[in-house]
N, C-alpha and C positions, 0 to 999 in steps of 0.2 A: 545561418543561425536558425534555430528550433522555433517555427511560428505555433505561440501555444495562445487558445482560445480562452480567455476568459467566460467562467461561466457568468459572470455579468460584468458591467462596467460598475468600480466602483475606485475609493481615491486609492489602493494600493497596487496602482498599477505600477509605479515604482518599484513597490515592489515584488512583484509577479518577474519585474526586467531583472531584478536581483534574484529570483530564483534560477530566471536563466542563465545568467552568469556565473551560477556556480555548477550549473551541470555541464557534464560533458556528454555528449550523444555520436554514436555513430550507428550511421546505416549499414547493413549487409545480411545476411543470410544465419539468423542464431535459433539454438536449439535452448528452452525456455525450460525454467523447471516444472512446469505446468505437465512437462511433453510433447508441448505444441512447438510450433515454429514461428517468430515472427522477424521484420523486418527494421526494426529497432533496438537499439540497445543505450542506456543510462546507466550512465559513470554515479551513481548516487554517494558513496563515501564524502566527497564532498560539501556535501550538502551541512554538515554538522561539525564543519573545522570548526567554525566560529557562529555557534549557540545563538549568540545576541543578537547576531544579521537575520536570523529565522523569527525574530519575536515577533515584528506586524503580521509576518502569517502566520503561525501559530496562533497568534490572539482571535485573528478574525476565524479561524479553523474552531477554535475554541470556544467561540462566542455560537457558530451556527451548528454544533454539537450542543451546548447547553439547552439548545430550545427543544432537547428531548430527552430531558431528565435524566441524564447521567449521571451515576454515582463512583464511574471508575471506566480507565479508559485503561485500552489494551490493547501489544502490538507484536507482532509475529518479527523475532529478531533477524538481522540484527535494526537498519533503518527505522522500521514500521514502531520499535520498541524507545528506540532514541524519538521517536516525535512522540510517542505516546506520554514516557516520561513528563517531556514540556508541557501537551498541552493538560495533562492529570493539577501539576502545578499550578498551571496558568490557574484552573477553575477550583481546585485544591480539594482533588478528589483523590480517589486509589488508585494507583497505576499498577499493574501486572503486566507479564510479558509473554510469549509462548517462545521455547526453543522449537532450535531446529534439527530435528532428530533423522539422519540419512541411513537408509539400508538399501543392499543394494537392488530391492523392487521399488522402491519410492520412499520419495520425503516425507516427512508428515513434521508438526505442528504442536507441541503441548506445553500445556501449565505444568510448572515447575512444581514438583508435590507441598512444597511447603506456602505457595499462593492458592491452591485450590482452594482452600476453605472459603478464604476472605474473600473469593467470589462471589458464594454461593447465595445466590436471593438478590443480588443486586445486579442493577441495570447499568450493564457495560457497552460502553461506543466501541470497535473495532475499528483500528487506525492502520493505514500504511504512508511510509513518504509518499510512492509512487504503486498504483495500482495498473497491471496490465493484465493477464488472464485472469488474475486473481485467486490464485490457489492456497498461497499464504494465509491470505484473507479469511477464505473458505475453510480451512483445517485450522486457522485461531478460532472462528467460531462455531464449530461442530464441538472443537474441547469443552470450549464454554460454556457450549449448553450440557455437555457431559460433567462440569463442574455443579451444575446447578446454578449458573448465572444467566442474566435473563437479557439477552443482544440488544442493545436500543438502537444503534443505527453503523453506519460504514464511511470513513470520514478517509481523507486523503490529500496529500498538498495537490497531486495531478494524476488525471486518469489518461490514461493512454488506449484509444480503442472504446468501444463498446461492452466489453463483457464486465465491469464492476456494473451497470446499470444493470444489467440481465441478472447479475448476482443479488443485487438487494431487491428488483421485483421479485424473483423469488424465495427470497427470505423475507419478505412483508417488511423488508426494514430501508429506512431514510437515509439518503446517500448523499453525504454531503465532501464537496471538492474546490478548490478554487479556481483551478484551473484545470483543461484537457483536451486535448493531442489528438490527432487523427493517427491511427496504427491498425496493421496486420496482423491477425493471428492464421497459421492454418494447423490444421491436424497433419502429420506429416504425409498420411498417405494421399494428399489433397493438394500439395503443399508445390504453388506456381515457381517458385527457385527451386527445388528441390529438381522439378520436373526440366528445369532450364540449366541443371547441373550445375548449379552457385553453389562452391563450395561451406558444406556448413561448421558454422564457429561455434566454439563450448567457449563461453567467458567465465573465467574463474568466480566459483560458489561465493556469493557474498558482495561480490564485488560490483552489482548495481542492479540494474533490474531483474528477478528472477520468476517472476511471474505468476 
């Protein structure tokens, strides 16, 4: 089973144990949309069969985003966009979403032309389910500021690895999570399986973590 760190002790540890139980995790050698490589992979579709099992933590995800004045929460689809939705409700703010637009030199990240406006001047939280390099992250809010909306902070049910922290110190922006994972990333030409010849896995786009 997946040992995930609370970022404190508090009463929903119950359900943190229900988060676990609806993901599926497997270890081995994957290549990330990031570009990078890591040594983790999360089954996240899951996560949103059933809405209502996610409501103590969206609430509490909710409640530690509102302490920075958000006026609209915003998620790179498809997961990041499904939590955004709930927790925009939860606090009954704007929700907006960014697709996910693929060519074949990179992904990239944008607001849908007919939400740009209703960004613009207002302070939006960036949400993912699961943050690991954080690149989604990073290309929801590069649009955003090209919207003219103004990032309040980077919220996430679970961080896997260290680079969301590295990501909001350098964005000046508050990073709030419930839980998180100890995980690999490497650049591939760095990259210790690579060099141990573990064969590397593409997990189908969409389909859980993509970093």
């Amino acid at each position: 089973m997946l040992q995930i760190r609370p970022v404190r002790s508090t009463r929903l540890a119950s359900s943190q144990d229900e988060l676990l139980g609806l993901l599926s995790a497997r270890k081995g050698h994957f290549l990330l949309e990031s570009g990078q490589h890591g040594d983790l992979w999360l089954a996240l579709d899951p996560l949103f069969l059933r809405p209502r099992r996610l409501g103590p933590l969206v609430g509490d995800l909710a409640r530690r985003l509102s302490r920075h004045g958000v006026e609209g929460v915003c998620g790179p689809l498809v997961g990041g966009a499904f939590l955004a939705e709930l927790i925009a409700a939860d606090l009954d703010v704007e929700f907006s979403y960014a697709e996910r637009l693929v060519t074949p030199q990179r992904v990239d990240y944008r607001i849908p032309g007919a939400l740009r406006g209703s960004v613009r001047g207002r302070r939006v939280a960036i949400v993912d389910d699961v943050i690991y390099a954080g690149s989604a992250v990073l290309k929801t809010l590069t649009d955003l500021r090209d919207c003219g909306a103004v990032p309040a902070g980077v919220g996430a049910l679970l961080v896997l690895g260290s680079a969301a922290q590295r990501l909001a110190a350098d964005e000046a922006l508050p990073l709030e999570r419930l839980a998180s994972l100890t995980s690999d990333l490497w650049a591939p030409e760095v990259c210790p399986l690579c060099a141990a010849q573990v064969p590397l896995d593409h997990p189908a786009a969409g389909a859980g973590t993509n970093g």
